[in-house]
TORVEX-306016 format. One line per field, with one value per residue (C-alpha): residue number from 1; residue in one letter; x, z, y. Coordinates in steps of 0.001 Angstrom, whole numbers, plus 500000, padded with zeros to 6 digits. Layout:
BEGIN
nr NUM,...
rest A,...
xx X,...
zz Z,...
yy Y,...
This chain:
BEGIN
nr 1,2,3,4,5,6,7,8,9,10,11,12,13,14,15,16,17,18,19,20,21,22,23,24,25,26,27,28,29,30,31,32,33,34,35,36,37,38,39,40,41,42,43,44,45,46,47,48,49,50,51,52,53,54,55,56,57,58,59,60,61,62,63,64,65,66,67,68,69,70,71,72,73,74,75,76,77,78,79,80,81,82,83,84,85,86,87,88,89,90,91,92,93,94,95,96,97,98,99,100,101,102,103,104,105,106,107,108,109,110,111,112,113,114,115,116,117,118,119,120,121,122,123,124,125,126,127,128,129,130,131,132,133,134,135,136,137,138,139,140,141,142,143,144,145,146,147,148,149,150,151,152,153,154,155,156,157,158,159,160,161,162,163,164,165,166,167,168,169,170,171,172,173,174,175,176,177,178,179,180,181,182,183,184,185,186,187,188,189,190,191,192,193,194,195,196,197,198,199,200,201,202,203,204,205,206,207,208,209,210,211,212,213,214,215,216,217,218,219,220,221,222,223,224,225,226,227,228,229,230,231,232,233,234,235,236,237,238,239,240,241,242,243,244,245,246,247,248,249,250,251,252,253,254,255,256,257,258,259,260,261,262,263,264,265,266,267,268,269,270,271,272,273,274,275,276,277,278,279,280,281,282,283,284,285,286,287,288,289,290,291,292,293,294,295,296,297,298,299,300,301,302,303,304,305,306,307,308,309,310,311,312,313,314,315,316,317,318,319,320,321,322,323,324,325,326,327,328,329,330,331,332,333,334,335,336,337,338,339,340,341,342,343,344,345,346,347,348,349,350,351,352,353,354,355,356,357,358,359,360,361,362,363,364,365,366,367,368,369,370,371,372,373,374,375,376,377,378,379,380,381,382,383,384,385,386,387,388,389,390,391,392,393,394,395,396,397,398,399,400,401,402,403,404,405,406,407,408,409,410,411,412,413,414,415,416,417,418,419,420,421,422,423,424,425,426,427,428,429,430,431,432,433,434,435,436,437,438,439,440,441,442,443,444,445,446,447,448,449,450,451,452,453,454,455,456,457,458,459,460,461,462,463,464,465,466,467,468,469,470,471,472,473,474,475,476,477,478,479,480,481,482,483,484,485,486,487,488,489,490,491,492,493,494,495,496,497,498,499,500,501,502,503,504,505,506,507,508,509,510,511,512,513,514,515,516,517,518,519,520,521,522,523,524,525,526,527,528,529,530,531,532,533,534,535,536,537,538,539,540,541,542,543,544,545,546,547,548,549,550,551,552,553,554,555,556,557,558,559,560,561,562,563,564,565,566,567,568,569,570,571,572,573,574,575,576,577,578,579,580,581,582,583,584,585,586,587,588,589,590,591,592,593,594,595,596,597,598,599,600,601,602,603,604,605,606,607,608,609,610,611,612,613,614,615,616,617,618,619,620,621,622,623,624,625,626,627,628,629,630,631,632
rest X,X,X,X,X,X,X,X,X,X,X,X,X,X,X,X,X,X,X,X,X,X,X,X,X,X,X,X,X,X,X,X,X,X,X,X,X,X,X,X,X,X,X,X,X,X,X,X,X,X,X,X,X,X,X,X,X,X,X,X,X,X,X,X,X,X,X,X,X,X,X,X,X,X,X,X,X,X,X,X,X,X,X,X,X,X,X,X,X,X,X,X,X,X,X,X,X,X,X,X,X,X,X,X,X,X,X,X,X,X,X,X,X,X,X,X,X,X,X,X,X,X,X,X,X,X,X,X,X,X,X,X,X,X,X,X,X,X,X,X,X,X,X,X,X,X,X,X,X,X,X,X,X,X,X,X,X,X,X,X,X,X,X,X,X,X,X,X,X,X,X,X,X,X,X,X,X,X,X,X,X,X,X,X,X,X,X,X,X,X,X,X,X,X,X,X,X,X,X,X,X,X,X,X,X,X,X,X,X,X,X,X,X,X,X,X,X,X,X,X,X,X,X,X,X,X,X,X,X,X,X,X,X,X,X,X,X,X,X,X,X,X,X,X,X,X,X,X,X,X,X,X,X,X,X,X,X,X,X,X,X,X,X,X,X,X,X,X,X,X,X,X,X,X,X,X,X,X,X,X,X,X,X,X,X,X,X,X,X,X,X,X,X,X,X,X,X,X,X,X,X,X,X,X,X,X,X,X,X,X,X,X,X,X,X,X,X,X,X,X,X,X,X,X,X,X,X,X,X,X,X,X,X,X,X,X,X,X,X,X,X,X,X,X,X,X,X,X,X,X,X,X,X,X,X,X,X,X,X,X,X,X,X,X,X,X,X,X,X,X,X,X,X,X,X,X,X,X,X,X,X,X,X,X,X,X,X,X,X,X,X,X,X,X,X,X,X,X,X,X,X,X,X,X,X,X,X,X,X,X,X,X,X,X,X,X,X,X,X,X,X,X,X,X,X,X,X,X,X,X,X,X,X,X,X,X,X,X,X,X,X,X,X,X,X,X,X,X,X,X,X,X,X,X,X,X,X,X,X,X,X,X,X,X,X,X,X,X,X,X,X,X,X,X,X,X,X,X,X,X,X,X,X,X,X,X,X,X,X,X,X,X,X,X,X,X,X,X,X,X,X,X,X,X,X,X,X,X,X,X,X,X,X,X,X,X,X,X,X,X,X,X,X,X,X,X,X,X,X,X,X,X,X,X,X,X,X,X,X,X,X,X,X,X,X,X,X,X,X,X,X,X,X,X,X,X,X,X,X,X,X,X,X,X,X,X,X,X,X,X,X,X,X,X,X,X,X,X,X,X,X,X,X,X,X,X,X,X,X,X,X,X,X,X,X,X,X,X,X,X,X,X,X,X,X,X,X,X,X,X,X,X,X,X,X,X,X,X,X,X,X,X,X,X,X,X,X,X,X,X,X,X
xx 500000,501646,500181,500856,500543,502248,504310,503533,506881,510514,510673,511607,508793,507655,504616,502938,500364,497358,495748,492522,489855,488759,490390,493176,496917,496973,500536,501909,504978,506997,509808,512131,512419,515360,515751,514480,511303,510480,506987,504276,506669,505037,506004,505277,505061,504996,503756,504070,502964,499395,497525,494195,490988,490172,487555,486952,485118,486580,487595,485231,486433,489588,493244,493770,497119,498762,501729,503479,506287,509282,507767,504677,502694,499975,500285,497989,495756,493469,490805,488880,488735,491707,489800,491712,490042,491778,492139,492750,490986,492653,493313,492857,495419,494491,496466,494270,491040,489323,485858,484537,480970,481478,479948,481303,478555,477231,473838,473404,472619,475888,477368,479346,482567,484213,487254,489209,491671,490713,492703,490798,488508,485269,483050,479478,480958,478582,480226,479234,479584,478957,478436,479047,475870,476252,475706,472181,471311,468092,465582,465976,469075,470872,473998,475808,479273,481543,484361,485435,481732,479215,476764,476687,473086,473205,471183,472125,469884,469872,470261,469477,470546,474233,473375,474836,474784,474937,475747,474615,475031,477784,480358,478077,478934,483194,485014,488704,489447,489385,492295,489760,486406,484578,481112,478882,476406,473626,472160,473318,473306,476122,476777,474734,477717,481485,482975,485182,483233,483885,485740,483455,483669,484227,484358,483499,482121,481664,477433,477516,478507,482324,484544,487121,488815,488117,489292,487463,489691,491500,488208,486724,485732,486628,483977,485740,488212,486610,486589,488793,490742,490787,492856,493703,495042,493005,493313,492463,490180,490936,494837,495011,497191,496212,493523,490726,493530,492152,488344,488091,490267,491571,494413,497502,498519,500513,500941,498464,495530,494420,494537,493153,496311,500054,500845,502608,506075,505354,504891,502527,503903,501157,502351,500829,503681,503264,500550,501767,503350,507248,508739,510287,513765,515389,515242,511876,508787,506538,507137,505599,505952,509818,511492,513877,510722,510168,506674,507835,511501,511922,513212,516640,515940,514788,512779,513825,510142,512145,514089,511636,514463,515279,518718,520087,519832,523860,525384,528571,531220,534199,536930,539452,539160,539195,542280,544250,542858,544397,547807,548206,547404,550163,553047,552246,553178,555787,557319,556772,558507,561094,562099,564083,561333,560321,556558,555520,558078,556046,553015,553281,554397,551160,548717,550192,549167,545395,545686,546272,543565,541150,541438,541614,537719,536794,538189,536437,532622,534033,533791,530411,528626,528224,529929,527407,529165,532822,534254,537274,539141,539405,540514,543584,544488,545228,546585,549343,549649,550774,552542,554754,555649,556583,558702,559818,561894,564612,565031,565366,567829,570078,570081,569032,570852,574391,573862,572623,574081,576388,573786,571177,573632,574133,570504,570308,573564,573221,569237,568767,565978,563626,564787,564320,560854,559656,561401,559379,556129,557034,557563,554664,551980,552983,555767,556012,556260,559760,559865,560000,563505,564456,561743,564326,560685,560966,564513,564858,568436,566960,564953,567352,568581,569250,568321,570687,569706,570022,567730,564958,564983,564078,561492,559905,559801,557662,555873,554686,553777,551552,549456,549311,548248,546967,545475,543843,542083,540612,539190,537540,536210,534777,533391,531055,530052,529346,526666,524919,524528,525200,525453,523115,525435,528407,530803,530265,531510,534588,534963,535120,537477,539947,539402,540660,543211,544803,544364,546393,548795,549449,549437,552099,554606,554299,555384,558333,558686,559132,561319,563624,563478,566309,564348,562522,564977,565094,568252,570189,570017,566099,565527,567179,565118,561833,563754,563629,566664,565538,566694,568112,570818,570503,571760,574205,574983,577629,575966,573029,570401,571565,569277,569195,566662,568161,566904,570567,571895,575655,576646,579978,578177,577403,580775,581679,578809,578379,576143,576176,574548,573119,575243,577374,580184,582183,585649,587224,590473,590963,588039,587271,583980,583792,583940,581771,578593,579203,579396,575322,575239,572503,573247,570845,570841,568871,569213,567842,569662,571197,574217,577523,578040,576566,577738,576093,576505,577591,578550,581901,582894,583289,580038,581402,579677,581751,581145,580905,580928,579812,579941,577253,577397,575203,574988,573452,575229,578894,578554,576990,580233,582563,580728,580862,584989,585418,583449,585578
zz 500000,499244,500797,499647,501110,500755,502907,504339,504964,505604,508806,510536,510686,512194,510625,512406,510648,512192,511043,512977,511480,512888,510769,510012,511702,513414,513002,514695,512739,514195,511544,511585,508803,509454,506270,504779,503402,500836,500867,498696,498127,497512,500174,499705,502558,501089,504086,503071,504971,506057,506149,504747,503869,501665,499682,497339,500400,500973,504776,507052,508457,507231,508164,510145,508937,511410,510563,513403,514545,516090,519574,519121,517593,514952,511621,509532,509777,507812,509602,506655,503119,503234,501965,502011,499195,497465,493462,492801,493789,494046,490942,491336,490446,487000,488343,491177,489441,487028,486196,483943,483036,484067,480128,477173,474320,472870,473832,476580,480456,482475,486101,486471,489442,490094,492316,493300,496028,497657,498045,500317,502437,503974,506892,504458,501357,497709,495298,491608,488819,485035,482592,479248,476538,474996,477929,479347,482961,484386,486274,489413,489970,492029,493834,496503,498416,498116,499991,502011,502490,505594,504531,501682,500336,499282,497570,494028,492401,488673,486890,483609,482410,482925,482761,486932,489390,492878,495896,498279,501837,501111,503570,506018,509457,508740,510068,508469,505007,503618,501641,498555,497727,495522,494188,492389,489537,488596,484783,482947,479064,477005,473622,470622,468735,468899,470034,472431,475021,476383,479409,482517,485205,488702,491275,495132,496556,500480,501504,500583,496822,497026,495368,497198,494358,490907,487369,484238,481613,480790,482231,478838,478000,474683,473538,470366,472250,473482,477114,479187,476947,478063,474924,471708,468346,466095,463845,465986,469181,470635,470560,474395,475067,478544,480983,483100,486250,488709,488476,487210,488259,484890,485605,484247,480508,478980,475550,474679,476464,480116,482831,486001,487601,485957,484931,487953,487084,486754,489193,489186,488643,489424,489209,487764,484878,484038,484645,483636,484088,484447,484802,488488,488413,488454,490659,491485,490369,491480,493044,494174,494515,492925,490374,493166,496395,495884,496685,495117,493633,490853,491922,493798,495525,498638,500098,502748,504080,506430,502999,500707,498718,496979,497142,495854,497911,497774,498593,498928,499448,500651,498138,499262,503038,502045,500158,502876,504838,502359,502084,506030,505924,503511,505315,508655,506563,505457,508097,509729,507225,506830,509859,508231,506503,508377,509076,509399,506536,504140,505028,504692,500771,500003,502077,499645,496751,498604,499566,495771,494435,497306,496247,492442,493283,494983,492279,489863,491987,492684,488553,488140,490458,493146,495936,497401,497809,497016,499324,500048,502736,500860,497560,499753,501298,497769,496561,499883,498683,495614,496394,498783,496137,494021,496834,497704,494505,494979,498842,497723,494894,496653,500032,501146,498277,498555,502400,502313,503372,501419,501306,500134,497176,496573,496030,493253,491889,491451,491031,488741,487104,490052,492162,490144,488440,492086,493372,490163,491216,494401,493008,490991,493354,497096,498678,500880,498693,498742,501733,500091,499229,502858,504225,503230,502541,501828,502643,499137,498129,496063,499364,501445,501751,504966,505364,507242,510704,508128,505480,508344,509739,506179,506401,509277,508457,505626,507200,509833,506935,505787,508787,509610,506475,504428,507110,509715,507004,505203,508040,509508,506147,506171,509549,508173,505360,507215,509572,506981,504109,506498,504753,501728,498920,497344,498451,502212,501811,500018,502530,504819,503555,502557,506353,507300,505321,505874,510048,509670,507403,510039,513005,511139,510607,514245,515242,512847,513952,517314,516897,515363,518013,520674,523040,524159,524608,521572,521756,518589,519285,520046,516380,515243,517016,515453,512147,512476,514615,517107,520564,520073,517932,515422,515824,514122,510956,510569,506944,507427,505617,505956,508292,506660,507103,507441,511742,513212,511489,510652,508106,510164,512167,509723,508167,504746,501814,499362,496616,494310,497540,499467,502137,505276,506439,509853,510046,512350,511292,513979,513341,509883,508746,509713,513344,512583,511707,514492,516697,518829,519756,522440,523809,525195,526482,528293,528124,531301,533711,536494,536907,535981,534479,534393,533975,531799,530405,526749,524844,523378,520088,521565,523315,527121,529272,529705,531895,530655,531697,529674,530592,530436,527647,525870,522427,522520,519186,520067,523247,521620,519098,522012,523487,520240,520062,523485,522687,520126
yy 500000,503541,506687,509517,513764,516562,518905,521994,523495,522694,521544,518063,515579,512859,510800,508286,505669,504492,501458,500784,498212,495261,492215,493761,493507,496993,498406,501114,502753,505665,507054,510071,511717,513515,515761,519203,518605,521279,523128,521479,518486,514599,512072,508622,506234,502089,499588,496441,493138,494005,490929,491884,490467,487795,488910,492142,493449,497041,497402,498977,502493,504502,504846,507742,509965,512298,514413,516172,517765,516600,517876,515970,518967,517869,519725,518204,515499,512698,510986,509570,508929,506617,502952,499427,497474,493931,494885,490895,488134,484665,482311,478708,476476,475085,471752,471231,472454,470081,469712,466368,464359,460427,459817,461728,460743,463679,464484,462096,462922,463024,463335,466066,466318,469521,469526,472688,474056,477332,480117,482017,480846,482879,481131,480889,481659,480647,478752,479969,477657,479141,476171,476292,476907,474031,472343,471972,472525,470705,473136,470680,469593,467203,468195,466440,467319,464584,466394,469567,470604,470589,468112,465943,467160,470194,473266,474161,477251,477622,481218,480910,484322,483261,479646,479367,476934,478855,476969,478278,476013,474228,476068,477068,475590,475386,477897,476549,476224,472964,471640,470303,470856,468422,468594,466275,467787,465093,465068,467845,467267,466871,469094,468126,467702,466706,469915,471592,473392,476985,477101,476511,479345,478706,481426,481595,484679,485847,485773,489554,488679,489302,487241,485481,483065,482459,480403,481566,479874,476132,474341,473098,470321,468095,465928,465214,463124,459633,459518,459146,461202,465046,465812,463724,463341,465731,462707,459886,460722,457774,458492,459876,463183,464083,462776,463853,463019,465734,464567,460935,457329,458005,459681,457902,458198,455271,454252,456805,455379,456944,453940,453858,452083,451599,447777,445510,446480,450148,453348,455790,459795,461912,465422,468837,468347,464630,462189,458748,455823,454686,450685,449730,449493,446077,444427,445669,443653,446286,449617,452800,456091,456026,453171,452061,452103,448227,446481,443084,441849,439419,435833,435044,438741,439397,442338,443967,446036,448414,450116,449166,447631,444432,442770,439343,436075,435474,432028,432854,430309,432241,431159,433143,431944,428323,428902,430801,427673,425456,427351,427137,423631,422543,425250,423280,419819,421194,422629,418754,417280,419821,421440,423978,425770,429081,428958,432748,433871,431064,432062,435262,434595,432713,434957,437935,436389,435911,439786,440820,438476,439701,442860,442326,440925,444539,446700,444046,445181,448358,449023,447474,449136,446706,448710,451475,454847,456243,454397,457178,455207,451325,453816,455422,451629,450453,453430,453285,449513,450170,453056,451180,448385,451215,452426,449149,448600,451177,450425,446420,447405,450431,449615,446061,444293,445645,445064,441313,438534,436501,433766,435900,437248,433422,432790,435297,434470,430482,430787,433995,432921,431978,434094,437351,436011,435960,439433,440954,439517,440574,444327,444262,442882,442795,443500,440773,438042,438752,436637,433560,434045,433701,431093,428281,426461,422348,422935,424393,426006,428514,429560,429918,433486,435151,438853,440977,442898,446347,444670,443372,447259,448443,445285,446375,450032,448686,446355,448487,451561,448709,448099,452210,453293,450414,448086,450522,453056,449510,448284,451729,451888,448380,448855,451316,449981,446820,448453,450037,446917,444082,440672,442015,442470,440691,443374,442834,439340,439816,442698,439714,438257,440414,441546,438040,437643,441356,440546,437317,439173,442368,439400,437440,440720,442061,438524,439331,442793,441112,439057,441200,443606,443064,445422,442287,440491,437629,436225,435164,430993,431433,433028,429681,427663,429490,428738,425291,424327,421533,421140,417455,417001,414828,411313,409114,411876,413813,415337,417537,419687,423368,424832,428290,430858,434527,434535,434558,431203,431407,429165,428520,426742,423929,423600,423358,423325,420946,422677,419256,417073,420146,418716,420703,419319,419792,420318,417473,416623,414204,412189,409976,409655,406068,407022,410072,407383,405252,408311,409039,412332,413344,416670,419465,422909,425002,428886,429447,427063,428520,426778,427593,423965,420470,416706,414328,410849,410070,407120,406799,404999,401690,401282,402832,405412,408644,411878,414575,418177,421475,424834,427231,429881,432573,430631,427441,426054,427408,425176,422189,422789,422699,419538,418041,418355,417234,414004,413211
């Protein structure tokens, strides 16, 4: 609303506004105007968010204007004359408006249904419906409120100058607006012909003949088109464009034909921009409200009611478990059968190649779609996988390999083939399939490297990189993808597993790591028992398998090599190797006796009992060497 008056003189003002009339929101506005205000000048004051009436009803009384001065002194003065009257009335939404007969043959009797929103709403307000002239109203008749109306009988008066139907008690009693109004018109007459009808007119007015809300145009009716069809090929009026959706059950348009209900593996859209029909989305046999909201799934799916959403009845048979399973099996023979072979070392060679093919599978999903989200946190665990194979190569080439052990240079010197097919894999893949080299598995010359203490450091460093930032970040990540899916798609079970097999994996190296660290205490001589050395000597043999596996083992300590019969032999000068057969050796030690020595009982060459006594030392194979002299 903008007010305008004019100024007297050039002076300071201060206007105040006045808005007194019963309905409206009474507002009382104080404003400085703190300029020069020259004489005769036009002011113009805008108020903006008066709520005012609904109808064209002008408001009863005037808006008082004061102007005064900046003591309070009135100047001038308007008491009346100011009138608040709507210009507008409301327009009904042409999408929620609709008015159609339930039989579309021309000249033939037919229920009519007119459904609208209001805008506005007045306590007793008419409803006045203007039909079209090629329509024909009865002099009695029969209207009913099927919705949003006091009563369902109601009184409908005919004014045939305009050709009207005035409602008249239809809103009566309610004192809220309702959120639809539908009416029911009984036997009005179809057009004589096949034609499109004027629009029909409906407008509601207060009981003093006001109007409140109104839509005059887009109501007519097309009785060329055969019902249901609102609109239609001009060519074919059975060739559906649009449908009577707001006022009949024929609402949906598919295949150019309006439907009362989508087919099973459809939804229903239902909007004021399309009213059709769209298919489920596999692997939804029937949905609603969206493609994916699932009522039904197709076979080998489930439905799960509490997300509406269908996923596949998996039978999964954990390949990759059962083959770590496999793999640990046939180490543990192994290691039976052949005491030299290192068990952790081993298995930590096979369980790489698991790890790579584990995660080959969750790229493989990953690309196909079958993995929900981005999945930030399994993306950076790979790439830190591969980056520290990449990294790997250098540190193998510049610093462990012109620091290894002679054995270890031997391995790749008499075995180049093997040895550097498998350090490639090992660069290419996993990092830790280097081990193999150094397991000395099924007492195997080609396995059996040692790694120096400088070469397990730069191990370690890697192996413990690999749990941080590969291991950790993977399982965080799997943790919440596993609350959220649970066991209902392919990617939580492979998740499983590769879960598995990376826990056994990080277990395995901190055993490693720990037994490499001297902080705890690991003494050189246990090492070589966890590489296979046994307690007991062995009996009666003087040639033995070389009991090599990088974990403190000194070659020295076996004597002389024989590459041709992967034999060691010790240097005894003093003893031939007749004696040497006939020779039983049963000797222990114990790292933590007490004592400073011990006596025992041993067997001589010719069959007699001798005593024996051996000192206590820090190395449990330098004093079985010693005892081993002295018994000769």
């Amino acid at each position: 609303m903008t007010i305008a008056v004019s100024a007297r003189g050039r002076r300071q003002l201060m206007v105040d506004k006045y808005f007194k009339r019963k309905g409206l929101n009474t507002e009382n506005m104080r404003r400085k105007l703190a300029i020069n205000i020259p004489r005769s000048a036009l002011i113009n004051i805008n108020v903006t968010n008066i709520t005012s009436q609904s109808s064209l009803r002008p408001a009863v009384g005037s808006v008082e204007f004061k102007v005064l001065s900046a003591e309070g002194y009135i100047i001038e003065a308007q008491t009346s004359g100011f009138i608040i009257q709507n210009k507008f009335t409301g327009l009904l939404d042409i999408n929620t408006t609709g008015i159609s007969p339930n039989y579309f043959e021309k000249n033939a009797p037919a229920n009519y249904t007119v459904s609208f929103n209001p805008i506005n709403f007045e306590q007793n307000m008419k409803i006045h419906i203007g039909v079209p002239w090629s329509i024909t109203i009865p002099d009695k008749p029969i209207c009913r409120g099927l919705l949003g109306t006091d009563q369902t009988d109601l009184t409908c008066t005919v004014v045939r100058g305009n050709n009207t139907l005035i409602f008249s008690d239809a809103l009566v009693q309610m004192k809220l607006k309702p959120d639809t109004i539908k009416l029911f018109i009984n036997n009005l007459t179809n057009p004589k012909e096949n034609v499109v009808t004027k629009s029909f007119q409906l407008i509601t007015k207060s009981y003093d003949g006001y109007k409140i809300d109104e839509r005059t145009t887009d109501l007519a009716i097309n009785f060329y088109c055969v019902f249901p069809c609102k609109t239609c090929n001009l060519t074919n009026p059975t060739q559906c464009t649009s449908c009577y959706w707001t006022t009949t059950e024929y609402k949906y348009l598919y295949k150019d034909q309006c439907r009362q209900n989508c087919p099973d593996n459809m939804y229903e859209i239902l909007t004021s921009a399309r009213q059709t029909c769209d298919f489920c989305k596999s692997p939804c046999a029937t949905c609603r409200i969206n493609a994916t909201y699932c009522e039904t799934c197709i076979p080998d799916y489930k439905l799960y009611v509490d997300e509406h959403t269908c996923y596949e009845i998996i039978n999964y048979p954990f390949p990759i478990l059962c083959t770590a399973f496999f793999f640990v099996v046939v180490v543990l023979c192994v290691d039976c059968f052949r005491k030299s072979t290192n068990f952790l070392q081993a298995l930590l060679f096979f369980l790489s190649f698991l790890e790579v093919a584990v995660w080959c599978m969750m790229i493989f999903l990953y690309g196909i779609g079958k993995v929900e989200g981005h999945r930030s946190l399994s993306v950076v665990s790979f790439a830190v996988q591969d980056l520290l194979n990449l990294f790997f190569i250098p540190v193998h080439l510049k610093l462990m390999m012109p620091a290894a052990s002679p054995e270890y240079k031997q391995v790749f010197e008499e075995y180049k083939c093997s040895s550097w097919t498998l350090q490639i894999i090992a660069y290419l893949f996993n990092f830790k399939m280097s081990l193999i080299l150094i397991s000395s598995f099924a007492a195997r010359p080609r396995f059996s490297g040692t790694f120096s203490g400088d070469s397990w450091q730069k191990f370690n460093l890697f192996a413990i990189l690999y749990i941080v930032l590969t291991y950790l970040p993977f399982m965080f990540d799997f943790y919440v993808y596993f609350t959220t899916y649970g066991l209902r798609q392919y990617a939580s079970y492979v998740g499983i597993e590769a879960v598995v097999i990376m826990t056994i994996i990080c277990l395995t190296m901190m055993l490693e790591i720990l037994q490499q660290c001297q902080c705890v205490g690991i003494l050189e001589r246990d090492l070589g028992k966890r590489a296979g050395l046994s307690n007991e000597l062995k009996k009666g043999k003087k040639k033995r398998r070389a009991l090599r596996s990088g974990m403190g083992n000194d070659e020295s300590d076996y004597g002389e090599y024989d590459s041709e019969h992967d034999y060691y032999f010790e240097d005894d000068a003093d003893a031939s190797p007749s004696e040497e057969e006939e020779v039983e050796e049963e000797e222990y030690y114990d790292e933590e006796e007490e004592e400073e020595s011990e006596t025992y009982e041993s067997v001589d060459a010719k069959g007699n009992k001798v005593k024996r006594k051996r000192e206590k030392t820090t190395k449990g194979r330098e004093s079985i060497k010693d005892n081993k002299k002295e018994l000769r």
